[in-house]
C-alpha positions in Angstrom: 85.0 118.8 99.7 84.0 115.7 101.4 81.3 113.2 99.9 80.1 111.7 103.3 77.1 110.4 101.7 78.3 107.9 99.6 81.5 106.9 101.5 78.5 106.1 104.2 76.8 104.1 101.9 79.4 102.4 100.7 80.3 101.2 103.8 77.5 101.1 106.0 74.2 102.9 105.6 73.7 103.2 109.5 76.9 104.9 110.3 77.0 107.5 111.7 78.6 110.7 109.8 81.0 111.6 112.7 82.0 107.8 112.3 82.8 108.3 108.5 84.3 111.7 109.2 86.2 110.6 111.6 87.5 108.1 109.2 88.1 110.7 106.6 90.5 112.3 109.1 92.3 109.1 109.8 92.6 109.2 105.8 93.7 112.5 105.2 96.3 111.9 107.9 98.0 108.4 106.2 96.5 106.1 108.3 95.2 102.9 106.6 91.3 102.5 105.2 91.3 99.7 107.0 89.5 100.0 110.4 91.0 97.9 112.3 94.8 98.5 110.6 94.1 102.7 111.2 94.1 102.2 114.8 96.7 100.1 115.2 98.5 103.3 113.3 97.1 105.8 115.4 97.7 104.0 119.0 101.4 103.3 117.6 101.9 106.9 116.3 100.4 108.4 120.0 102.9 105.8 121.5 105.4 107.0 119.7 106.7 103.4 117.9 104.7 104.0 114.8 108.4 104.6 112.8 109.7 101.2 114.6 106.4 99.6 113.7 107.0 100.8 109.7 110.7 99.9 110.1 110.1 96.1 111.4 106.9 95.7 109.1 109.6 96.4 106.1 112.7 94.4 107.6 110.0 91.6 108.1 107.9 91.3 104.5 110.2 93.2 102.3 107.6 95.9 101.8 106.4 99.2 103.0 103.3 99.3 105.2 101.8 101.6 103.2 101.5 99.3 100.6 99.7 96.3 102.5 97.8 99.3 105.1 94.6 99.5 103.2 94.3 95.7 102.5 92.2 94.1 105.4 93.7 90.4 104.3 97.5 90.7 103.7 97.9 94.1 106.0 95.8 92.6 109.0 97.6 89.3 108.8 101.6 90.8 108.7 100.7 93.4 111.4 99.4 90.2 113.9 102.6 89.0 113.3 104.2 92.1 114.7 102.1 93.4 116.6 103.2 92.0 119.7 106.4 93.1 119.6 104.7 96.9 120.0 102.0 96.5 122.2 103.1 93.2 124.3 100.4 93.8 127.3 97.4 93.9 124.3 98.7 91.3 122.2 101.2 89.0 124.2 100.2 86.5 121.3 100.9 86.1 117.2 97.8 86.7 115.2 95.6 87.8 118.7 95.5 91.1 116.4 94.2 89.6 113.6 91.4 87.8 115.7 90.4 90.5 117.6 86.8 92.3 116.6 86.8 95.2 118.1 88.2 98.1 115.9 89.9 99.4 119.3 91.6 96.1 120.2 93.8 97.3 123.0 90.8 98.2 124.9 89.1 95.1 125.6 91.0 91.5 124.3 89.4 88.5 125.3 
């Protein structure tokens, strides 16, 4: 069972319940609660580099991803730092990730 009410609510009241169950998904799957840091995930794991991506995240902070995933500060800032490593064409520079609005960054970078 699924509480999309009050996950909607919590968030943002005019979202739409796809949106919130599409997040759900993301959830249920292991990718981060973290909008922005769940799509990085998800375009890594379709690319195939999501394992690399864990791997360097770890060599490079000394942690898991999963640990920093869901935190929009810490998480966001390490993955900018890496980022470009994974997906140079997107993000050719450090922190562009972290700067970037749109929750599908690699779509549309300024």
């Amino acid at each position: 069972m699924l509480d999309l009410g009050t996950d909607q609510l919590a968030d943002n009241a005019a979202e739409s319940v796809a949106k919130v169950l599409y997040r759900k998904v993301l959830q249920a799957a292991g990718y981060s609660t973290e909008k922005k840091l769940a799509e990085l995930e998800r375009k890594l794991a379709e690319l195939g580099k999501l394992e690399a991506f864990r791997e360097r995240y770890r060599t490079q902070f000394g942690v898991e991803l999963d640990r920093d995933h869901n935190d929009p500060l810490v998480g966001v800032a390490h993955a900018s730092q890496i980022v470009p490593e994974f997906l140079p064409n997107e993000f050719p520079q450090r922190m562009r990730f972290a700067r970037c609005g749109s929750t599908r960054p690699w779509t549309s970078v300024s």
